[in-house]
C-alpha positions in Angstrom: -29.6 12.8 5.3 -32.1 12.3 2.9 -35.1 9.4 4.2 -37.8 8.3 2.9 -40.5 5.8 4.4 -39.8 2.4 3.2 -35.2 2.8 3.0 -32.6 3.7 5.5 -30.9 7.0 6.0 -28.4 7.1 3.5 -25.9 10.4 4.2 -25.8 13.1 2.0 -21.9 12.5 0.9 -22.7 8.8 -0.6 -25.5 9.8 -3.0 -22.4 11.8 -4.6 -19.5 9.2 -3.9 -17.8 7.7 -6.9 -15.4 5.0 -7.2 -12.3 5.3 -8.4 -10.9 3.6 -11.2 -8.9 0.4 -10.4 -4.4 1.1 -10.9 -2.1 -0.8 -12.2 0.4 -1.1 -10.2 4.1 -1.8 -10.6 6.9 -2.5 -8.4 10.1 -1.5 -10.1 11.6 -3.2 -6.9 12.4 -7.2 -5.6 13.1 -8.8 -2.2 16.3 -9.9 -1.5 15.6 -12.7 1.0 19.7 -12.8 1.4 20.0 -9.2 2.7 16.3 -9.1 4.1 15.8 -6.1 1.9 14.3 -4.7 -1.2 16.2 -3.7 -4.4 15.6 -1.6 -7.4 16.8 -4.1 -10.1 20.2 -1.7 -10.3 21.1 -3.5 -6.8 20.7 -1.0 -4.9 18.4 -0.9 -2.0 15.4 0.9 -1.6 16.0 1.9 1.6 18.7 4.3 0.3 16.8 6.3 -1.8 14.4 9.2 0.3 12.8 10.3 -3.0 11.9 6.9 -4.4 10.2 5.9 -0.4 8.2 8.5 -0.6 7.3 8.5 -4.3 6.5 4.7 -4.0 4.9 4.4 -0.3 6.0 1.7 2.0 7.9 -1.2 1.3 7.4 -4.7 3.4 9.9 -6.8 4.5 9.3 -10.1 6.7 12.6 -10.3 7.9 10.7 -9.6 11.7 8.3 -12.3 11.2 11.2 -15.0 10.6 13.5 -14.2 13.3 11.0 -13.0 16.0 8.7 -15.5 17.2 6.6 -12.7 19.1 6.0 -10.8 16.4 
């Protein structure tokens, strides 16, 4: 750590830290509040498709939220 008399200790890896730039990002998916699901706009569900879960992350649902009070 590098410290100097009148600062705090700042660690080494921050004085060479940079942000990164902000994404845009886009869901090429809706909620269908019917089925409690998500859906490419094709109709079919998200859920269905390995490549496109891992290539897009998680999805959220609050289907749990509305029919479990304990949640």
């Amino acid at each position: 750590m590098s410290v100097s008399s009148d600062s705090v200790p700042q660690p080494f890896a921050l004085r060479f830290a940079r942000p990164l730039p902000a994404q845009l990002a886009i869901k090429p998916y809706t909620y269908d509040a019917d089925a409690q699901l998500n859906r490419y706009s094709s109709g079919l569900p998200v859920a269905s498709c390995p490549k496109g879960m891992r290539a897009l992350g998680t999805t959220v649902s609050t289907a749990g939220s509305k029919t479990h009070f304990d949640d």
